[in-house]
N, C-alpha and C positions, 0 to 999 in steps of 0.2 A: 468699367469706366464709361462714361457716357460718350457716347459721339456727337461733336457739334450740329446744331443744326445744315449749316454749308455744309458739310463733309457730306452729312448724309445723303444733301439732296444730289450732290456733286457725285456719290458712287452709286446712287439707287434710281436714276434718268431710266423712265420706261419706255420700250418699245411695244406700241400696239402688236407687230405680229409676231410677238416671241409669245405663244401660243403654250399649253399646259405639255401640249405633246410634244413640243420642242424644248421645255423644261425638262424631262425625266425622260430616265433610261428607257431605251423600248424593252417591252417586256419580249420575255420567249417560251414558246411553248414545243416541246419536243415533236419532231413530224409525226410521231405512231402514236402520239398519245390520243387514250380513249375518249368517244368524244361525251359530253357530259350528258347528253341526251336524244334520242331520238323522236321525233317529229311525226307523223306520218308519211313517214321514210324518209323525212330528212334529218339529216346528221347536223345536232350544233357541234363546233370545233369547241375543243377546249379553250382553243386561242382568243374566242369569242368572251369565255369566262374570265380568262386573265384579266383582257382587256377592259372588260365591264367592273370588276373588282378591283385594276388599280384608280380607274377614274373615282369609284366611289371613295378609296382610300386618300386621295390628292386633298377630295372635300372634306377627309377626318374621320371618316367611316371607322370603330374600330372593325382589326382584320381576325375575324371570328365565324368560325362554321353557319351560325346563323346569317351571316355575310354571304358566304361560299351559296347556301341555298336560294338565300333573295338574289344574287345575281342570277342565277339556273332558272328560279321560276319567271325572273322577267325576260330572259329570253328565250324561252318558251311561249309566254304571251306574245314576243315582238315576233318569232315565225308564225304563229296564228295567224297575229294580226295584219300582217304583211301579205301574207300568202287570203286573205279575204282581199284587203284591198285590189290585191293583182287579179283575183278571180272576178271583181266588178270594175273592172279598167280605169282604177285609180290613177294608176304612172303614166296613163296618156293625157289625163290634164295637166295643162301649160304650165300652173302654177305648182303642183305636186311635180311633176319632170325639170322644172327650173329646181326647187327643193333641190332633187335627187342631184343634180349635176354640181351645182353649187356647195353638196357634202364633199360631193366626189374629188371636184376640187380643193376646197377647204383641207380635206385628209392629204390630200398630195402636197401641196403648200408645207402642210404642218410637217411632212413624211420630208421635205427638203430641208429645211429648214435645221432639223433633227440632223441631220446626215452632214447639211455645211460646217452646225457646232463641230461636230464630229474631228470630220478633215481639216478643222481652222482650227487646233486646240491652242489658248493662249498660253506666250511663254513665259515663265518666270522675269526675265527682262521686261516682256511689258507689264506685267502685273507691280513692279519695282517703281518702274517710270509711272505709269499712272498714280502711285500711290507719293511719290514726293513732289509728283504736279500738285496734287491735292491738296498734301500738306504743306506744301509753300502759300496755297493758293488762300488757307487760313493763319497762317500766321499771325502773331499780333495779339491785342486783346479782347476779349469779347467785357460785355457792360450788361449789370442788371440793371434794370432802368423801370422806372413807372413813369404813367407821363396821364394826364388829364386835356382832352378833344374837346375844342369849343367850336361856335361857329365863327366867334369875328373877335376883332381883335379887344374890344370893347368889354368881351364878357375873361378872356384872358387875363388881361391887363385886374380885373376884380380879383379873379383866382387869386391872383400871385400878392394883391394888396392884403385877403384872407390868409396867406400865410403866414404872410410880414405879420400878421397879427398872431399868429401860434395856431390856426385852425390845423385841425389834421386831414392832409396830404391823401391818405385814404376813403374820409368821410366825402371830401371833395370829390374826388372821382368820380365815386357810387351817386355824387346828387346828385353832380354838373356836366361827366362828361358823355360825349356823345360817340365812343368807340364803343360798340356792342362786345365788341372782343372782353377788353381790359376795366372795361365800366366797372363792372357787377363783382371783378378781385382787389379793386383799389386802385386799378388803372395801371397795374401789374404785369409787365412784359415779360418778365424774367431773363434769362441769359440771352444775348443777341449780340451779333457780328456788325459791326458798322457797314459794312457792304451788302447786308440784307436789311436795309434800311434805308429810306428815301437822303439823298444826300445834307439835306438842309439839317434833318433830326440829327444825321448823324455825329454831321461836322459841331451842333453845339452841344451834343452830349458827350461828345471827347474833351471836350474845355472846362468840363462840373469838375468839381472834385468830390467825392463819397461824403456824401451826404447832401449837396448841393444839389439846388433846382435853379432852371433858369429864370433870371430875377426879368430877365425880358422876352416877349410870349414870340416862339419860332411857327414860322407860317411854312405850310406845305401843301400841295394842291389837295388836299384832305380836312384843311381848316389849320386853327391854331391852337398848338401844340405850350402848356407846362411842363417841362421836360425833371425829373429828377433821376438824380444818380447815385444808386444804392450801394452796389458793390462795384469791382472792378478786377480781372484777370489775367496772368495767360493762356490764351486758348491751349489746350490740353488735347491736342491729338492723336487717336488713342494707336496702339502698334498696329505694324501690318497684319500679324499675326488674326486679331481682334475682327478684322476689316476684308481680310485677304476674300472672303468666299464674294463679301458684296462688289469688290472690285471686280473677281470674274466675271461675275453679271454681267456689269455694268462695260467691259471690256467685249463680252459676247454680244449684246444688245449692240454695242458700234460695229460689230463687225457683218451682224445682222442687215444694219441699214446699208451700209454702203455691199452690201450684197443685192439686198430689193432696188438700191439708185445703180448700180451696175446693170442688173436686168433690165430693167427701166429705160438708160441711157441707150441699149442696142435696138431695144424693141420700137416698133413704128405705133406709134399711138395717135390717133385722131381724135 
């Protein structure tokens, strides 16, 4: 079942610092386990490997031995390379030591972050309440609608005189209007919420009846609008069941911010 547009935007609100490593489980790697390589006496951990391998997986990587090795060989190249740069006093340049601190921090960030999801796990009740805010919040009908974008009211008011004459509604679009969006499909919105839509459209595309266009051309700070109305619904809100994981999210990500506005609020900023 599809999920409305509002719905979705309404459970899927992203936080910039809800980070990849704050998405997924941390990984673990046994304390004695062997380490996957030695160096010139230095030991890669295996931890190293894990950690290299789930990142490649996040991006789609499949998880195949040839995987397992391309991780090994590139950190093997990154103790090389690392251990050259420290032997020609790379990390005492300002911009390489600003780098290095700003990982440093970055990991730790993401390493909290990870830890707060943890100790904050959402409960059932609010995953409940979030989801019939939501679904209250669409209630109603949603409308397929196409509509044709002029500049002035002059070239509108012609549209609508071409209809009255039996032109098609489609053909118009693709010649006259000037939405880049719905030009080029026939001026083709498809399903939409009256409340994601500027008020003017919306109020006289509720008063069409199916098959009806507006026989008088509706102005909005975007120009003027021929409004037709194709179908008509009720919003169809799909179960919790369907939805439950995106509400997590979207209940972890608020819980998220007003974490980072808590820190925030004590800390002295200048």
């Amino acid at each position: 079942m599809p999920i409305p547009h509002r719905f979705q935007q309404t459970l899927l609100a992203a936080l910039l610092v809800l980070s990849p490593l704050a998405q997924a489980a941390e990984p673990a790697a046994p304390a004695a386990e062997k380490p996957i390589a030695v160096v010139n006496g230095q030991s890669i951990p295996a931890l190293w490997a894990t950690l290299g391998r789930e990142d490649l997986l996040r991006q789609g990587a499949p998880n195949t031995p040839q995987l397992q090795e391309q991780v090994k060989q590139s950190l093997i190249n990154l103790v090389l390379l690392s251990d050259a740069a420290l032997k020609e006093g790379l990390d005492k340049n300002a911009t390489v030591a600003a780098a290095l601190e700003m990982g440093r921090r970055d990991t730790l960030a993401k390493a909290y972050l990870q830890n707060y999801i943890q100790t904050h796990p959402i409960t059932e009740a609010q995953i409940k309440q979030a989801y019939e805010q939501a679904k209250a919040a669409n209630a109603g009908d949603e409308y397929k609608v196409r509509h044709i974008l002029v500049k002035t009211k002059a070239e509108a008011d012609a549209v609508i005189a071409q209809l009255e004459k039996g032109a098609s509604f489609s053909k118009l679009a693709k010649e006259k209007s000037v939405d880049p969006g719905s030009a080029k499909n026939g001026g083709e919105l498809g399903w939409v919420l009256p409340a994601n839509l500027v008020p003017q459209f919306s109020e006289a595309m509720a008063k069409l009846q199916k098959g009806q266009y507006t026989k008088t051309p509706v102005q909005t700070q975007f120009g003027w609008h021929v409004i037709e109305l194709q179908d008509k619904r009720p919003v169809k809100v799909p179960p919790l069941a369907d939805v439950k994981e995106q509400i997590v999210q979207q209940l972890q990500q608020r819980e998220l911010q007003q974490a980072v506005q808590a820190l925030r609020a004590k800390a002295s900023i200048q």
